[in-house]
Backbone bond lengths (Angstrom), bond angles and torsions (degrees), N, CA, C in turn:
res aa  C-N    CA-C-N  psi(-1)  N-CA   C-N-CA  omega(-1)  CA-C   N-CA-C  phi
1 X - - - 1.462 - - 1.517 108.92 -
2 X 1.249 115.27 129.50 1.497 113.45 174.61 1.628 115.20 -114.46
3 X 1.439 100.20 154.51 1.613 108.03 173.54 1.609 112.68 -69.11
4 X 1.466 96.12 133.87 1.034 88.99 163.79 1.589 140.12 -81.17
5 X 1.037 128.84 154.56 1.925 133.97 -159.04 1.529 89.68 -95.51
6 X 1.287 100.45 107.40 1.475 127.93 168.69 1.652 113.10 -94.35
7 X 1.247 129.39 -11.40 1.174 137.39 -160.14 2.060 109.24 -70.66
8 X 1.413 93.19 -28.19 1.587 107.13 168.63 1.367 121.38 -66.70
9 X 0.826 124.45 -29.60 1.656 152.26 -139.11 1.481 105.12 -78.68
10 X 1.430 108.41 -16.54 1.261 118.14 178.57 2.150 110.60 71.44
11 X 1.334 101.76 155.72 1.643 116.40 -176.62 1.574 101.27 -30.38
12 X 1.248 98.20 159.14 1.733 106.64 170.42 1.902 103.51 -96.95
13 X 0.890 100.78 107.85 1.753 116.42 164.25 1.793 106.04 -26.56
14 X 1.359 102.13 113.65 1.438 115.19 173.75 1.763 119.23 -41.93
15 X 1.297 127.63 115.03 1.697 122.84 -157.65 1.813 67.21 -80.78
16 X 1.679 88.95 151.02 1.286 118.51 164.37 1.272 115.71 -99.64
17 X 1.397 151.52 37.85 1.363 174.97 -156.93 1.157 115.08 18.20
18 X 1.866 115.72 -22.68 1.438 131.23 -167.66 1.290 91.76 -72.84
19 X 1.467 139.00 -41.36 1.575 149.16 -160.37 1.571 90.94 -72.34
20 X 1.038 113.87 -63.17 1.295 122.68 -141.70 1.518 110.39 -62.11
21 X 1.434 105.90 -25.47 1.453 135.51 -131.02 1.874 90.40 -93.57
22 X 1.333 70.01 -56.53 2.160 103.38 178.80 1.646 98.61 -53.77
23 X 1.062 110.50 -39.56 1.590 102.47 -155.47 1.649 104.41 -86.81
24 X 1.299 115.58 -22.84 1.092 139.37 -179.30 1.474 109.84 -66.85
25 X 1.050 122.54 -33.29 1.929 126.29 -147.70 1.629 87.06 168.04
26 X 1.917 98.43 73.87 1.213 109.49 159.83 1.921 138.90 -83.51
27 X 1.755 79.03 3.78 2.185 85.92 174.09 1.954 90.49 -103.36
28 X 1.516 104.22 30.00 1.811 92.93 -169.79 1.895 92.48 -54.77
29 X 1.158 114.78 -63.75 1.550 116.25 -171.73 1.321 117.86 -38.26
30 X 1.428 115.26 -62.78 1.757 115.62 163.36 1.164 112.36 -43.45
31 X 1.328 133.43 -7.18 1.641 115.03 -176.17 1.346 99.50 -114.04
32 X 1.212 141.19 -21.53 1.385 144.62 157.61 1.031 105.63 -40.37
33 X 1.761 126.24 -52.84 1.211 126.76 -157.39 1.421 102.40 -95.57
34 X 1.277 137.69 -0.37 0.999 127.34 156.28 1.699 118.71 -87.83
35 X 1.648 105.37 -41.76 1.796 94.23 166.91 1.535 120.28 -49.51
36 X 1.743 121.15 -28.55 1.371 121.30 178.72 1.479 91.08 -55.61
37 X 1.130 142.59 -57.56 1.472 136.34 -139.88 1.539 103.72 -74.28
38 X 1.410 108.65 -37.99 1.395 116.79 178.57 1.912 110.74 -60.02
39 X 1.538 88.67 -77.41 1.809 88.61 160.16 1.455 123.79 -20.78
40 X 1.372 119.51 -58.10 1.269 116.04 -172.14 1.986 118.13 -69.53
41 X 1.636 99.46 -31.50 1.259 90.78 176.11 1.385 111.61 -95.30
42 X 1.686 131.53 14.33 1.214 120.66 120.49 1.398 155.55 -18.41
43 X 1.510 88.18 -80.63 1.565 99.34 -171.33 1.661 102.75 -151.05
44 X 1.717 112.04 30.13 1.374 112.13 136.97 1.797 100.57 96.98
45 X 0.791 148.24 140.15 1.258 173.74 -142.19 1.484 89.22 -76.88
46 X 1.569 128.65 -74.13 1.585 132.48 -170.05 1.452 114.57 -52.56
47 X 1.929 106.28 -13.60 1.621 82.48 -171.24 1.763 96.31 -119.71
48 X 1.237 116.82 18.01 1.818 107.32 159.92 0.954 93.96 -64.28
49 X 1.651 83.84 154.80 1.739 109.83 175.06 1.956 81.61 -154.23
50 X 1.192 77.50 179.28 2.029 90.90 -179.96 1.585 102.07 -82.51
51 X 1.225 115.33 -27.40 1.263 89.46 -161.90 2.164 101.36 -96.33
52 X 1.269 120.65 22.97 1.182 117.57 178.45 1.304 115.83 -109.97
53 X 1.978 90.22 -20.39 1.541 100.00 171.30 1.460 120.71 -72.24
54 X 1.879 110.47 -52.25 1.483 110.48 143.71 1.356 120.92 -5.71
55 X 1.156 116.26 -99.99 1.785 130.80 -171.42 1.251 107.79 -28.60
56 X 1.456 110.31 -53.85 1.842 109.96 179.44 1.717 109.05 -77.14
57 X 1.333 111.72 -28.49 1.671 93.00 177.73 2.119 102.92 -83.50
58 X 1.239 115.85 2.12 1.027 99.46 174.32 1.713 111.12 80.26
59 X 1.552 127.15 23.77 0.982 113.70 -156.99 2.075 88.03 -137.73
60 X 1.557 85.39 143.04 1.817 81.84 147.13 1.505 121.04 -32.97
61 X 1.449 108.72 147.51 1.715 105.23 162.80 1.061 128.25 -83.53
62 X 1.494 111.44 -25.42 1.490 113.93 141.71 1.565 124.08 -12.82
63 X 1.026 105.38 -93.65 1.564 116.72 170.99 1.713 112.20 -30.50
64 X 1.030 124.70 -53.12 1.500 116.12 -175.18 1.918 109.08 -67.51
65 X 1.058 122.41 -4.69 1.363 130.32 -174.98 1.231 116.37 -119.30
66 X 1.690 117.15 -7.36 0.948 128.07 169.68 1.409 99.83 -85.74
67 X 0.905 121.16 -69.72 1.651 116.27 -165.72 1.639 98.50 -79.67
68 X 0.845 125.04 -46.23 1.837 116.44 165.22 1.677 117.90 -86.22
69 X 1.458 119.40 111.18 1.117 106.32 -161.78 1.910 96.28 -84.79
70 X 1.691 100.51 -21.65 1.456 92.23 170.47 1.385 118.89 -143.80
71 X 1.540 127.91 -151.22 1.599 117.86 -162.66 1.636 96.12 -84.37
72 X 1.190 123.46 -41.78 1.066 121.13 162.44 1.727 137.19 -47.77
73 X 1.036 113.87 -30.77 1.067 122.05 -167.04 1.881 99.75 -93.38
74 X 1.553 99.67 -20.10 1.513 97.41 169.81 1.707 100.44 -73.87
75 X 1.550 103.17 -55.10 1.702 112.12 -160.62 1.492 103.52 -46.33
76 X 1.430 128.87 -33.23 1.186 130.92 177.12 1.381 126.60 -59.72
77 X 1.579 107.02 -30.42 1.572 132.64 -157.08 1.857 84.26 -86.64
78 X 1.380 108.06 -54.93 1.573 121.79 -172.64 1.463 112.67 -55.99
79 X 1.655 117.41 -45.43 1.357 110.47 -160.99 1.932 88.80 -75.00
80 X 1.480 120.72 -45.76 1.336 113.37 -166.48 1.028 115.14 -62.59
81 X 1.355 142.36 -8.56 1.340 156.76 153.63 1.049 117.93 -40.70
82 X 1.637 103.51 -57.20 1.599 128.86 -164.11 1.371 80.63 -84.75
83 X 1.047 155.98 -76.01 1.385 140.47 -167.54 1.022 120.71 -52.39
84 X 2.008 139.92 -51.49 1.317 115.21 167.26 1.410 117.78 -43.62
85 X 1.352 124.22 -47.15 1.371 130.78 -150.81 1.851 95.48 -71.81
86 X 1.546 117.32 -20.38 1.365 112.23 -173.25 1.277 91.72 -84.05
87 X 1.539 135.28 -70.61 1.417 141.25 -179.28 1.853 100.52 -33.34
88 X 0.811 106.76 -50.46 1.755 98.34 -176.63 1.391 106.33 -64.37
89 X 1.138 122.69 -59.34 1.268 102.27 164.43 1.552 137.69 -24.69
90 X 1.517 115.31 -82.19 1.019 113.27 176.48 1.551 119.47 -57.20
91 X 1.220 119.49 -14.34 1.765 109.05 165.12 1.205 106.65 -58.85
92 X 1.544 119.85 -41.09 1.663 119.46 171.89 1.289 107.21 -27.75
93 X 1.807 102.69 -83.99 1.066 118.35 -174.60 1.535 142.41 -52.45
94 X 1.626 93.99 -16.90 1.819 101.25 173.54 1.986 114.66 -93.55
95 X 1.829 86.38 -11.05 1.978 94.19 166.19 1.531 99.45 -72.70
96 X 0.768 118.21 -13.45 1.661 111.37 -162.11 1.188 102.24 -88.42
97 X 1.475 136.39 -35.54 1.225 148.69 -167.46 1.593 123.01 -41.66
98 X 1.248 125.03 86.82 1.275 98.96 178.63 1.958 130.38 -46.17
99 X 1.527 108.93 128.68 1.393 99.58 172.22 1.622 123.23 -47.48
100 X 0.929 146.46 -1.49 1.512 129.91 172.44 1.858 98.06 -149.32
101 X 1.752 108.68 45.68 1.299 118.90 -166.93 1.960 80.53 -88.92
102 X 1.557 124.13 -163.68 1.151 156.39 174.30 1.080 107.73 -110.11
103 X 1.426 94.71 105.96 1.911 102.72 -162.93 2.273 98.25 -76.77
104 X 1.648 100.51 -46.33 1.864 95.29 161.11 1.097 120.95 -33.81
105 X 1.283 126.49 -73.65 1.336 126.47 179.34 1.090 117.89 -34.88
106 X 1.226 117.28 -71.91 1.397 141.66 -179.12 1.231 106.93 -43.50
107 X 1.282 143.35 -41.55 1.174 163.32 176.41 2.174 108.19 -54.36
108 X 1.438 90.91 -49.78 1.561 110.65 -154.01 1.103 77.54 -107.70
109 X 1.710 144.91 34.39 1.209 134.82 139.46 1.632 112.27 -97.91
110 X 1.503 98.54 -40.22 1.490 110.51 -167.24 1.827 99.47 -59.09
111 X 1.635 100.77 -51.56 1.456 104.44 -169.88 1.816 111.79 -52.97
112 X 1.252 105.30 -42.08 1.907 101.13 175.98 1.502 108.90 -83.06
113 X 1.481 136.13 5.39 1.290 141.61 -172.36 2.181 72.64 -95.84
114 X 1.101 107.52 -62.67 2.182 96.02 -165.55 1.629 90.64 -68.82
115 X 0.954 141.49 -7.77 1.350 125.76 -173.42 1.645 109.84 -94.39
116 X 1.444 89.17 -29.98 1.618 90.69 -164.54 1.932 107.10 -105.22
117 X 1.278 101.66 -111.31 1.649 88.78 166.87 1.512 141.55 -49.28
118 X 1.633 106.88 -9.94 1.619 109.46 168.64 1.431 100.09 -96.85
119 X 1.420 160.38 0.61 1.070 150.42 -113.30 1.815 95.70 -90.22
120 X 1.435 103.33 -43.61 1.308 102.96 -166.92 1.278 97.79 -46.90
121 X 1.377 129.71 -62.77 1.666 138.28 -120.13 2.143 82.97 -113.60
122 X 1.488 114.52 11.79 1.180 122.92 161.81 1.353 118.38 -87.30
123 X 1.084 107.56 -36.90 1.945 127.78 -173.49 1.507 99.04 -63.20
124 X 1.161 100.05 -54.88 1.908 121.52 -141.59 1.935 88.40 -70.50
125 X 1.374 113.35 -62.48 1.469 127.97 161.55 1.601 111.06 -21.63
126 X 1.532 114.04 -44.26 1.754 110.76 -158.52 1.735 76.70 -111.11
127 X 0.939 146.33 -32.58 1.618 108.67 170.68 1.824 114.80 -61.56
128 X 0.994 91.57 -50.69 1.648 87.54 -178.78 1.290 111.16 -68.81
129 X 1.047 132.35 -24.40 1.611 120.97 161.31 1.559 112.97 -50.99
130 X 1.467 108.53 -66.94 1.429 123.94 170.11 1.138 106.84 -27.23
131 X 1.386 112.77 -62.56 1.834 110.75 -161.81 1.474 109.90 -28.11
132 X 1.451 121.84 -46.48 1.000 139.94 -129.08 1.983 98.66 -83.91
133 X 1.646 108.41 3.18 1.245 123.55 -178.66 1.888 99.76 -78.12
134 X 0.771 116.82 -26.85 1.579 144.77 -143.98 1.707 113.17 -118.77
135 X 1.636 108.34 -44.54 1.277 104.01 178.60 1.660 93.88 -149.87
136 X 1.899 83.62 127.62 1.827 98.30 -160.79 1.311 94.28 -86.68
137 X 1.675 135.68 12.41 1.516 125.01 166.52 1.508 109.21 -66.59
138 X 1.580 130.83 -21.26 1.044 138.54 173.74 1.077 125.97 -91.47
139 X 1.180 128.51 -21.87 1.445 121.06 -174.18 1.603 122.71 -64.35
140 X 1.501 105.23 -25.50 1.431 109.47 165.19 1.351 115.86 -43.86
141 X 1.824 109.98 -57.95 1.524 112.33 -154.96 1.923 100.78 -78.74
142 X 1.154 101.66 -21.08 1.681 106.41 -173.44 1.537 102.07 -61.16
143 X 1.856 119.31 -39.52 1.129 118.65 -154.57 1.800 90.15 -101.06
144 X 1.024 155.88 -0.07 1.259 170.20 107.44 2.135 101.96 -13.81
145 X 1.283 97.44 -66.44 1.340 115.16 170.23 1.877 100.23 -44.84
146 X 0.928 101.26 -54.41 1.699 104.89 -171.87 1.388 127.98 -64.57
147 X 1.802 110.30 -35.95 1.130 121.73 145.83 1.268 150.94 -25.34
148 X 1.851 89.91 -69.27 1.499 98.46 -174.04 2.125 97.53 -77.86
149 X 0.863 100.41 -12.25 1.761 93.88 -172.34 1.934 97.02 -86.46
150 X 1.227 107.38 -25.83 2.048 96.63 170.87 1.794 96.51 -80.12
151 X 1.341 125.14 -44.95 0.884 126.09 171.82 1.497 132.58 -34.17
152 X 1.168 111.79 -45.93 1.661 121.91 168.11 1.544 127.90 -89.54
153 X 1.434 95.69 -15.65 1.838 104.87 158.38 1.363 93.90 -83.83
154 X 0.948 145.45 -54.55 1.093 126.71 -167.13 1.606 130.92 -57.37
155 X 1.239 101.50 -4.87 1.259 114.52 176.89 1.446 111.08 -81.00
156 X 1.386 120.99 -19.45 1.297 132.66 -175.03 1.552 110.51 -86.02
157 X 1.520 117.92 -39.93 1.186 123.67 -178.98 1.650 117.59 -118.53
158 X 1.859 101.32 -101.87 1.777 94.32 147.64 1.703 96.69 -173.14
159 X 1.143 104.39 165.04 1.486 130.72 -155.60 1.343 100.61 -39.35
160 X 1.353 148.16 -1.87 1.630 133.45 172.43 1.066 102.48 -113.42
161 X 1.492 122.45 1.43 1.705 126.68 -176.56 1.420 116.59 -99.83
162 X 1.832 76.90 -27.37 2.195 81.03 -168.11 1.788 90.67 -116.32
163 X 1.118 126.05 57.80 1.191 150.33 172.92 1.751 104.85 -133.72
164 X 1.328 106.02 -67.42 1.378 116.33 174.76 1.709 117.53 -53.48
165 X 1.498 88.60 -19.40 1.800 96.50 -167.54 1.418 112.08 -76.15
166 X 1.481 107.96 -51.26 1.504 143.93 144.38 1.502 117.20 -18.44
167 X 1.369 109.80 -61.56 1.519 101.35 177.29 1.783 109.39 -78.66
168 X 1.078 115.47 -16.44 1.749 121.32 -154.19 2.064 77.41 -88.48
169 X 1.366 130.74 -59.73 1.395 137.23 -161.32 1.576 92.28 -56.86
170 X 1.720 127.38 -70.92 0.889 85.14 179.38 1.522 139.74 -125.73
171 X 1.756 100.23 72.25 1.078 130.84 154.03 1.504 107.60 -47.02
172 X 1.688 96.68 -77.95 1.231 103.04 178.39 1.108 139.11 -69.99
173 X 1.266 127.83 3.83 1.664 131.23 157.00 1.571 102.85 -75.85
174 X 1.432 125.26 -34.95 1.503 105.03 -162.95 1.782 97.40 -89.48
175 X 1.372 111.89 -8.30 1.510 102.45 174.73 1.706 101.63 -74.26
176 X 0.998 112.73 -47.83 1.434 138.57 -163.77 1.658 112.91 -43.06
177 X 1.213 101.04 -44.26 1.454 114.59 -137.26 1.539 86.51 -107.25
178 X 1.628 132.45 6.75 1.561 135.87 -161.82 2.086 90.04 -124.39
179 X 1.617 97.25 -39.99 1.852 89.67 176.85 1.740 103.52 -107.86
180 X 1.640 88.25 150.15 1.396 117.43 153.65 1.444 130.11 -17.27
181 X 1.412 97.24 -68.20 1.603 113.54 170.09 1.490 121.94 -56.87
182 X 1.089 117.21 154.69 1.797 121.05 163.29 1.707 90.83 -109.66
183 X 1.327 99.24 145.38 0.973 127.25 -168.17 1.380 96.94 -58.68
184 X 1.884 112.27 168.63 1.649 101.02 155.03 1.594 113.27 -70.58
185 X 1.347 106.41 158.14 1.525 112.04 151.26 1.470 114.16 -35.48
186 X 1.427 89.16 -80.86 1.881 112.85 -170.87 1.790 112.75 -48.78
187 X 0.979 113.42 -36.61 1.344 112.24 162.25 1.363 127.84 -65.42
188 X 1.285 108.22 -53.95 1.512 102.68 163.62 1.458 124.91 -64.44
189 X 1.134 139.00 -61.63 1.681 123.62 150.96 1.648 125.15 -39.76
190 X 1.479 122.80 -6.37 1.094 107.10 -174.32 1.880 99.68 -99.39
191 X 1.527 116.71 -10.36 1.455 115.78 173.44 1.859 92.48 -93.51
192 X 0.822 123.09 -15.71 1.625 106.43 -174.43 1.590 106.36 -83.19
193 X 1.443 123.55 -37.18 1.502 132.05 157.61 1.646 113.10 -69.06
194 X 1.428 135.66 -7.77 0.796 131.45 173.41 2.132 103.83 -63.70
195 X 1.833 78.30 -60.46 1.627 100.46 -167.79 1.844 97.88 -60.23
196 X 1.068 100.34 -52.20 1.943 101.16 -169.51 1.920 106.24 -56.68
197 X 1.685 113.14 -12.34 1.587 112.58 173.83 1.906 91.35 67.00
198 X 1.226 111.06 34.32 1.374 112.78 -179.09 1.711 115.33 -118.98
């Protein structure tokens, strides 16, 4: 077998670094959008900038302005992040479900599971949702966010239940996540069996 004679083939085309860069560290964008999330539950939504997101993704600043041409266009990249990564979650958690389990309970576990050991990565989620009061590039993905979460209660009951379920869950994270206290148990399952007529 012989090599083939490349020597005709003419110069190799100057890499434009953006190619190269990509091909190299192809989740580079997913990790931007995850340092935004970090940044933000730093030091808060008003004080990203590209270049803090940089530092935490570990990247040129280049790169964060390349694929975000602005703060928005990151915050957008960040909140949908924060939302697949929430929706994936709870698909976890609704496979887990036993079929003829106590959907209340079950319910008024998840809510002190974001209150309690998720709390951090609970906060960071409801500012960037919030933002979206402030900057209407988000409000799409927030209300997308809102969807798929009536959407997957609803799988449990049906679409005016797991809508209602949706606003009542996170009711209680945005009360939650402002006091000291964790809620009771019994209180929180006793409005989720209120609503389920269970």
């Amino acid at each position: 077998m012989t090599t083939p004679d490349t020597s005709s083939a003419g110069p190799t085309p100057p890499s434009t670094g953006v190619r190269a860069a990509g091909q190299r560290d192809p989740d580079r964008r997913q990790r931007i959008a995850r340092a935004a999330i970090e940044v933000v539950a730093e030091v808060g939504v008003e004080k990203l900038t590209h270049r803090k997101v940089a530092a935490a993704a570990g990247v040129p600043l280049g790169s964060t302005t390349y694929y975000f041409k602005t703060l928005d266009d990151l915050l957008v990249s960040a909140l949908r992040q924060a939302a697949d990564d929430d929706v994936e979650h709870l698909r976890i958690w609704a496979a887990g479900l036993d079929a003829g389990g106590d959907l209340a309970e079950a319910l008024a576990e998840l809510v002190l599971h974001y209150l309690g050991p998720a709390r951090a990565e609970t906060i960071v989620e409801h500012q960037l949702y919030i933002a979206a009061l402030h900057r209407p590039a988000l409000q799409h993905v927030s209300q997308e966010w809102d969807t798929a979460l009536a959407e997957l209660f609803a799988g449990y009951t049906d679409a005016e239940t797991g809508r209602a379920l949706s606003v009542l869950f996170c009711g209680w994270q945005l009360q939650g996540i402002v006091r000291e206290q964790l809620p009771e148990r019994a209180d929180v399952e006793a409005s989720f069996r209120r609503l389920l007529g269970r």
